[in-house]
C-alpha positions in Angstrom: 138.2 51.7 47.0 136.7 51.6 50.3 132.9 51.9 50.4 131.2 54.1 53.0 128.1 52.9 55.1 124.8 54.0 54.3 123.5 57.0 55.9 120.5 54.4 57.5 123.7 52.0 58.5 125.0 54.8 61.0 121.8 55.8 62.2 120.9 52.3 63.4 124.6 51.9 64.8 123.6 55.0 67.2 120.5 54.1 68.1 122.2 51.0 69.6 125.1 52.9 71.0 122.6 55.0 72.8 120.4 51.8 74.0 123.2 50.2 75.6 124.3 53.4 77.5 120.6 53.7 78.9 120.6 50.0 80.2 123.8 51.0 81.5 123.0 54.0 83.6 119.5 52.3 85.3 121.3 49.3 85.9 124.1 51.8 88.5 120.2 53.1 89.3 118.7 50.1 90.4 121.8 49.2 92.4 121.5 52.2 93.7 118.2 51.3 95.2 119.3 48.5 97.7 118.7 45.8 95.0 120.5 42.7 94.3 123.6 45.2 94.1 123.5 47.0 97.4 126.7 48.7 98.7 128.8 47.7 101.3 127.6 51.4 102.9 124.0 49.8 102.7 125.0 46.0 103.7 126.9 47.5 107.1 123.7 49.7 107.6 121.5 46.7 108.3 121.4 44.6 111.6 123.4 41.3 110.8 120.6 38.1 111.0 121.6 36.1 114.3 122.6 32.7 113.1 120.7 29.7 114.5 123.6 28.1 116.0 124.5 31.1 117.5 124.1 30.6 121.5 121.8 33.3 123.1 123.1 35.8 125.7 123.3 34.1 129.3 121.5 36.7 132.0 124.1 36.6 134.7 122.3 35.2 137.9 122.6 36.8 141.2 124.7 35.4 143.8 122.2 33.3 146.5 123.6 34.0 149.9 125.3 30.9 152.0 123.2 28.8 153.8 122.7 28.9 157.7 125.6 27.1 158.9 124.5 25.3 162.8 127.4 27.5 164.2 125.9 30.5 163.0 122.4 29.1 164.5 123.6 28.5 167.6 125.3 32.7 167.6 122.1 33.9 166.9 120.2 32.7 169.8 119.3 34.9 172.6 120.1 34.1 176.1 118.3 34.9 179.6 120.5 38.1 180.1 118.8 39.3 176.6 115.3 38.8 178.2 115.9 40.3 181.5 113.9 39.4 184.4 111.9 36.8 185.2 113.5 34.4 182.6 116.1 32.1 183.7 117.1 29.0 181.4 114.7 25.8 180.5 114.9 22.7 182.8 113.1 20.9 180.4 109.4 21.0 178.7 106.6 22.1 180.6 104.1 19.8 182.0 101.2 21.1 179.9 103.4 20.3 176.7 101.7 16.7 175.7 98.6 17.2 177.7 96.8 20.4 175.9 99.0 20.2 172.7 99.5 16.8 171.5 95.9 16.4 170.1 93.8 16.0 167.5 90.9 16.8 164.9 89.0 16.3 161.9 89.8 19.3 160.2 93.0 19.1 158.2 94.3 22.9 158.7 93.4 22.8 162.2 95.1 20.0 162.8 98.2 20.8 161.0 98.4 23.7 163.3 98.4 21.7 166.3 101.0 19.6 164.9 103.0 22.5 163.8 102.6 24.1 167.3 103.3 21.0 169.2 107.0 19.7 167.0 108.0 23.5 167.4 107.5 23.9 163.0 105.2 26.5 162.4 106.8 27.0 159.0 107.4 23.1 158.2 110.3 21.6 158.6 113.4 23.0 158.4 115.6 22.8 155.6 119.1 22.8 156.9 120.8 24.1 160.2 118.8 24.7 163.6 119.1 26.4 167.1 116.8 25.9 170.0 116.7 28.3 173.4 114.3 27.3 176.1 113.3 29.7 179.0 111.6 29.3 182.4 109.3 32.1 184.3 109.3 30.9 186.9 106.7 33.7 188.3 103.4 33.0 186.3 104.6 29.3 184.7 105.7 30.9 181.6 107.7 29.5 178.7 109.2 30.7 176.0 110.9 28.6 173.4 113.1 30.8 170.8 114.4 28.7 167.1 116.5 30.0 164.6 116.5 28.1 161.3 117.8 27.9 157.6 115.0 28.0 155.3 114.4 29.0 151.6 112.7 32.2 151.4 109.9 31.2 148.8 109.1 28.4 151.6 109.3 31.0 154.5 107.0 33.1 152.6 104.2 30.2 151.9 104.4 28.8 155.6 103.7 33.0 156.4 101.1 32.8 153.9 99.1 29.6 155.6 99.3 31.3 158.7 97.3 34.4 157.9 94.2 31.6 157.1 94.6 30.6 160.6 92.4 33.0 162.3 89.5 32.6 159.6 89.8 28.7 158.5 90.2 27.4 162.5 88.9 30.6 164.7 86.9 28.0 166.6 87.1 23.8 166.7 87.5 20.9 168.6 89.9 18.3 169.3 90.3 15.2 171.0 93.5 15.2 173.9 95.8 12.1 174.4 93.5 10.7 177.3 90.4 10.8 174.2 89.0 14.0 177.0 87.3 17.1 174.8 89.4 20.3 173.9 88.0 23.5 172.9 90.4 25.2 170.7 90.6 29.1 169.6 92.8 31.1 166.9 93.5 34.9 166.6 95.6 36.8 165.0 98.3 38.9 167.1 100.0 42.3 166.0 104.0 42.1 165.8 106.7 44.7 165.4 108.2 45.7 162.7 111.1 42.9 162.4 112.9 41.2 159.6 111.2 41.4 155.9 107.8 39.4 156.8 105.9 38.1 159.5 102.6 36.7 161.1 101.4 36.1 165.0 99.0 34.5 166.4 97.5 33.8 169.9 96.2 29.6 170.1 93.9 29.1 173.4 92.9 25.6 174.2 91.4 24.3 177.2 90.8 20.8 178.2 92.3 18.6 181.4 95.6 18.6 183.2 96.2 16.0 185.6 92.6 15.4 185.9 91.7 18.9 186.5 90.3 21.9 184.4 93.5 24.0 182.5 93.5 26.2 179.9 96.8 27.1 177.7 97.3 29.8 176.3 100.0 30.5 173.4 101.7 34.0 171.6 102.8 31.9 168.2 105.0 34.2 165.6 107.2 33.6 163.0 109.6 36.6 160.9 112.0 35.7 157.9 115.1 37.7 157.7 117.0 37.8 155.1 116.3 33.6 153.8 116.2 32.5 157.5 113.4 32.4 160.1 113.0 32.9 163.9 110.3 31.5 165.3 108.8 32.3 169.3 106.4 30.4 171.3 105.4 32.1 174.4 102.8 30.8 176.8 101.2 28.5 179.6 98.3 28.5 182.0 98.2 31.8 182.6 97.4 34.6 179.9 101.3 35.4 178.2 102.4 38.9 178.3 103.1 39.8 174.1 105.9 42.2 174.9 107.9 39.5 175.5 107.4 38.1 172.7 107.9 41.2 170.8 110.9 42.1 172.8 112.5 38.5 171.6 111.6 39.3 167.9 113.0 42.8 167.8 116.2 41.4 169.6 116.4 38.4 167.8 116.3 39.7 164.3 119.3 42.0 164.7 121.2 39.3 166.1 121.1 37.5 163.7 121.1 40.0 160.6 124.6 40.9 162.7 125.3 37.3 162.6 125.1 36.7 159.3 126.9 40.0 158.0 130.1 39.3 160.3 130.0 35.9 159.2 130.4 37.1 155.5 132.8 39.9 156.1 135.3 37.4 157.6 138.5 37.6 155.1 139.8 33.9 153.8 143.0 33.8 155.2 146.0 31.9 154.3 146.8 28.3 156.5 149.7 30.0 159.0 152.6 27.5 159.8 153.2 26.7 155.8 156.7 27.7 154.2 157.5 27.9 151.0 159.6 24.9 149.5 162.5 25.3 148.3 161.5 25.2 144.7 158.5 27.3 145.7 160.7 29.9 146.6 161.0 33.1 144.5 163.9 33.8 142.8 165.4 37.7 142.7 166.7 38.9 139.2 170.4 38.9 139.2 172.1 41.5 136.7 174.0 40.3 133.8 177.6 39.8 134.9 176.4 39.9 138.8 178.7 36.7 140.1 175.6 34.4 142.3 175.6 34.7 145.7 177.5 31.1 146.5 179.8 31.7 143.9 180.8 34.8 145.6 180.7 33.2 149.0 183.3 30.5 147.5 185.5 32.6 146.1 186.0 35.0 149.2 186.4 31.6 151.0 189.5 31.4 149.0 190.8 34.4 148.5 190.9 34.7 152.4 192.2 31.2 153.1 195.4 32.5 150.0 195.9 36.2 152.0 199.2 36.2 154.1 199.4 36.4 158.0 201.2 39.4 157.5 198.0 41.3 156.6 196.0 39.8 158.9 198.2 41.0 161.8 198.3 44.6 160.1 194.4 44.5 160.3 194.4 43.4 163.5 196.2 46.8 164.8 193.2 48.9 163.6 190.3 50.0 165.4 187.1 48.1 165.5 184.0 49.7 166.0 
């Protein structure tokens, strides 16, 4: 005879039963929750951690222009015709070039200005191709020299930079000429046009001996980047120089070469003319299945007209040929 559980038995067995579905439903809860049992909804929602092997994202770099190339120096220079009347073409330096420029002087900025003005490198030296124009007026002793030059543009804009201290740091000095005789040297700044992206003038005055006698020389100095090149203009000589030359030579000269360089760049690369394809270079035209090739019909009309009878030939013969 079977015996039946206790009434306390089956009251304990459902307290149990209960229990275990309680644990049950706040443990679906606590997943629930974004616990240690998130969804794959929840998981997806969250930005992924970048791995530390994983390589950051390059920034692509813009494209740095070409350099100056000397051919493109040499087509951006301007020429007598550009400057009209009085200027002709350089026969050489002028006299007053190593007398009244080639000095010297305690001061370092001062002095590197005289340096700068007498090698022609207002903006240091340059860093890759270079074009030099010389011109003669032949009126009032004039000369203007005109440059063209590959520079970086960082570079350009420091050697612009230094200039603009010129008229404070060395308004007034002395320096010492070749011959050890006394030069008294002045610096101001001059206005220029609006040409290329940046630019500085100034007007050097020194006066001191030539050939024994009493000179003074008087120079318009400027200096413009366009684009990551430079044009520089020296215009001046014993007698006071007129600045819209200079100005004229700047405005001109700029668009020159702006031109230059944009024609240079919009030249297509074109293929070397003269070369043929080889013969295994040579492309190759889809034949359709059961097409005979080309020889192969060649040779076989070869044959069948060397096997046709003279008889035929005659009959064509009578026909009309247009």
């Amino acid at each position: 005879m079977t015996r039946r559980p206790s009434p306390r038995a089956v009251r304990l067995l459902a307290s149990a039963l209960g229990m275990g579905t309680l644990l049950t439903m706040a443990a679906c809860m606590h997943d629930g929750d974004g616990g240690a049992g998130d969804t794959t909804e929840r998981r997806q929602a969250r930005p992924a951690a970048a791995s530390p092997n994983t390589p950051a994202p390059i920034a692509k770099a813009a494209t740095a222009p070409p350099a100056l190339t000397d051919v493109q120096a040499q087509s951006a220079l301007l020429t007598d015709a550009d400057l009209g009347a009085p200027w002709t073409r350089t026969e050489g330096a002028a006299l007053w070039r190593d007398a009244l420029l080639k000095a010297t002087t305690d001061n370092a900025d001062c002095g590197r200005l005289l340096d700068a003005v007498y090698t022609e490198e207002l903006l240091g030296e340059p860093a890759g191709a270079r074009a030099v124009a010389g011109f003669d007026d032949y009126d009032e002793g004039g000369q203007l020299r005109y440059q063209v030059t590959a520079a970086h543009r960082a570079d350009v804009d420091k050697g612009l930079a230094w200039l603009r201290t010129m008229p404070q740091k060395c308004a007034r000095f002395t320096a010492t000429g070749p011959r050890g005789n006394r030069q008294e040297v002045r610096v101001t700044e001059v206005g220029l046009p609006e040409a290329g992206e940046a630019r500085q003038g100034l007007r050097l005055s020194t006066r001191g001996e030539l050939d024994g006698a009493p000179a003074t020389l008087t120079l318009d100095l400027a200096a413009v980047r366009v684009g990551d090149d430079a044009i520089l203009v020296t215009n001046g000589g014993l007698a006071e120089p007129r600045t819209e030359y200079t100005v004229h030579a700047l405005q001109v000269g700029a668009e020159r070469l702006r031109q230059t360089r944009n024609e240079s760049q919009a030249q297509p690369q074109t293929p070397v003319q003269g070369a043929s394809p080889t013969p295994s270079q040579a492309p190759v035209q889809p034949q359709e299945q059961g097409q005979q090739p080309d020889w192969e019909q060649a040779q076989g009309d070869g044959q069948e007209d060397a096997q046709e009878p003279e008889a035929e030939t005659d009959e064509g013969a009578d026909q009309d040929v247009y």
